[in-house]
N, C-alpha and C positions, 0 to 999 in steps of 0.2 A: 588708370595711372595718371600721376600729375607732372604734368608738364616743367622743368624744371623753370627758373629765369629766363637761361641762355633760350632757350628753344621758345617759351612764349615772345619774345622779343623779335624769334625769326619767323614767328609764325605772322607777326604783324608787318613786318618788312618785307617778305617777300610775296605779302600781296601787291605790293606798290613796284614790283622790277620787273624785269626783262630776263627772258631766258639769251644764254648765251653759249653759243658751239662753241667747240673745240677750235675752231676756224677763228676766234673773235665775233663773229656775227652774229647780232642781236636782234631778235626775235621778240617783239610781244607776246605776254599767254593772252592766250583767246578767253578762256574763262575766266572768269571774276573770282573764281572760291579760292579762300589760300590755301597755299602746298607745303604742309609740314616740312623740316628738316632736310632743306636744301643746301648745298654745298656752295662755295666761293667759286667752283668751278664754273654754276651757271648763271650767279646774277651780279651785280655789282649795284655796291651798297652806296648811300650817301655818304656813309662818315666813314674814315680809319678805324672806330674804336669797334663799329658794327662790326668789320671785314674782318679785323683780330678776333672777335668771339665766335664767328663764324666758322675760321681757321679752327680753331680748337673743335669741330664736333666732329671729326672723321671718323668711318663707319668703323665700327668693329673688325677686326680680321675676320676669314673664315675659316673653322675649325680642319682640322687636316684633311677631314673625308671630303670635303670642300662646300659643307653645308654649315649657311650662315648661323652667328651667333645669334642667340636668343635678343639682345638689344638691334643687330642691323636687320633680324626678320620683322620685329615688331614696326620699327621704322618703316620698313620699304613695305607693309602691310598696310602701314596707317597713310601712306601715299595711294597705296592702290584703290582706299576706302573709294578716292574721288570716282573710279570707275562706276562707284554703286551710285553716286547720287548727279552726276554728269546725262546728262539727256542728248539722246539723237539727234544731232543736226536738223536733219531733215524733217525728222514729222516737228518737231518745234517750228520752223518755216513752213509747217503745212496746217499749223495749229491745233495737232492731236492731243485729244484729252490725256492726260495722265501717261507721256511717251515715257519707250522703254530709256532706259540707261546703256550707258555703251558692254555695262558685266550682265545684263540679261541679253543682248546679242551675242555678246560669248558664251557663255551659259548655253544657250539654246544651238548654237555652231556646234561645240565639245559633244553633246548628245547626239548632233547630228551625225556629230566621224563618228560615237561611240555604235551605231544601231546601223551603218550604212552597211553594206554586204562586202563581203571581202572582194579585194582589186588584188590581182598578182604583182610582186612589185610594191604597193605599198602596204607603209609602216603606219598601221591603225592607230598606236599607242604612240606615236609622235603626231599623228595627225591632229590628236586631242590637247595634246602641249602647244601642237602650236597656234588652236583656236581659242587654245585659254592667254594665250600671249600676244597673237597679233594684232591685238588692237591697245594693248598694255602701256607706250608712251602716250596717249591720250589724257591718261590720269595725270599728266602734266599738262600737253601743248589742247588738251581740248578734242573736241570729234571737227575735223576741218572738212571740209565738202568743197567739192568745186566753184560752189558760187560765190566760197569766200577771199577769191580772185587774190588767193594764194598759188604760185606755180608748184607741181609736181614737183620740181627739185627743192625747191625752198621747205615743199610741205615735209620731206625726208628727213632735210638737215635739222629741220625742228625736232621732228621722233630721232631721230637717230644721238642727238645731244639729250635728248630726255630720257632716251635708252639708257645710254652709256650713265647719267649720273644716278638712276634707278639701281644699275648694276653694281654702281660705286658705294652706292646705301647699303645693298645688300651684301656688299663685303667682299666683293669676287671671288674667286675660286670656282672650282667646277658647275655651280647651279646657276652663276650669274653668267658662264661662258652659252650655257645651253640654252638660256634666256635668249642672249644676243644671237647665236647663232640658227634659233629655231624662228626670230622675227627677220634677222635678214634675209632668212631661208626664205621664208614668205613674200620679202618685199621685191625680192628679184624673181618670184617665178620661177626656178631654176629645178626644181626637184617636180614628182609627180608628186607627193604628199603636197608644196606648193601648190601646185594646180586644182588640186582636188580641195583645200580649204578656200581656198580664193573662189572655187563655185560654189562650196557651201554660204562662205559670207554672201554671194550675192544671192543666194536659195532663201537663206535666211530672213533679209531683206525683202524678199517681193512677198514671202508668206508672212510675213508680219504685215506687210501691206494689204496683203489682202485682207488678215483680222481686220484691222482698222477701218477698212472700207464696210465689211460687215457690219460692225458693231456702230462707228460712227455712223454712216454713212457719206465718208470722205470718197473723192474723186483721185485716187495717188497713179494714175495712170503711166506719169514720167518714171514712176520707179520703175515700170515692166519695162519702159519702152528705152529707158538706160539699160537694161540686161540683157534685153532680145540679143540675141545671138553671139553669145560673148560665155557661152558657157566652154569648157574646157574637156572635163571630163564624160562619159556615159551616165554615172550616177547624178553629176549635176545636173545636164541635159532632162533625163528622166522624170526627175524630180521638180525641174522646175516647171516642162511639159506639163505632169499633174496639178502644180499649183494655177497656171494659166488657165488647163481645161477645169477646173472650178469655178474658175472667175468667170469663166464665158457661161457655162451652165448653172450659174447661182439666181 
């Protein structure tokens, strides 16, 4: 598809701005690649005449069953592209050859709810929505890690305004409420499906580190010795047991 005017002109501009909450507060993006089809609500432009062309792109409605229209899925599809080509914080600071992308760490989590063994209590078929989703404001603000002496709350306000205007692309209505509601589920901890993805992302995590170590031969030991005993669940526990006695017996 080709890109109209309006939109190659935003596509050029809002590599040069700032994200910005609903709060006012502005936010650098961490990553350099530009974010297609972003809204007046999060950046602020040089000129008057940008911010009026701007104003004209709002997302399509959502159709009644509350699934978005064919133009605000394409859109919020071609933002999530960046998921695919955004690389791992960490093994980039660690200088791993050819690091995964932040959508093969989801990828690899969603397999993990889809094959784990049934928990009483939880909802399998949410667990997988919400490994395909909680790391989904990234494809705006970036993969942030602790040593990029961003605070915890700061790091939120950033996904949480990247959230909300993902959801605005996609047109709200009921798929964009499930979005938001299955990443906050996540970001508070609050449910056991919660708990149980938060030990897969960091299961996910230390077995990826350990390929690396295999195949490179990297030393990524901070990453076990970040998850030591931080696991939640039985099956995270388990699993991550296994991954560790590998690595001692390799």
């Amino acid at each position: 598809m080709v890109l109209d005017s309006t939109r190659k002109e935003i596509w050029r501009e809002v590599n040069r701005k700032e994200l910005v909450s609903g709060s006012g507060m502005r936010f650098p993006l961490l990553s350099r690649a530009p974010v297609p089809f972003l809204s007046t609500a999060f950046f602020k432009f040089k000129s008057a005449s940008t911010w009026t062309r701007v104003c004209r792109m709002a997302a399509s409605p959502s159709h009644a069953n509350g699934a978005p229209s064919a133009s605000s899925a394409i859109d919020f599809l071609s933002i999530c592209h960046r998921l695919k080509t955004t690389k791992r914080t960490g093994w980039v600071r660690k200088d791993v050859k050819n690091p995964e992308s932040i959508a093969d760490h989801m990828y690899r989590m969603g397999l993990m709810a889809l094959i784990a063994s049934d928990v009483p209590g939880v909802d399998r078929n949410k667990c997988i929505k919400m490994a395909i989703v909680h790391d989904i404001a990234e494809a705006i603000v970036g993969d942030i890690t602790p040593l990029d002496g961003v605070s915890k709350t700061e790091k939120s306000q950033r996904e949480q305004a990247a959230l909300d205007h993902m959801c605005k692309v996609l047109g709200g209505g009921s798929t964009a409420k499930e979005i938001t509601e299955l990443w906050m589920e996540y970001e508070s901890n609050s449910s056991l499906e919660a708990k149980f993805v938060k030990d897969l992302d960091k299961v996910e995590m230390i077995l990826q580190a350990l390929e690396y170590e295999d195949d490179q031969g990297k030393d990524l030991d901070e990453f076990f010795q970040s998850t030591a005993g931080k696991f939640q669940t039985e099956t995270g526990k388990a699993w991550a047991s296994e991954i560790v006695s590998r690595r001692k017996n390799k």
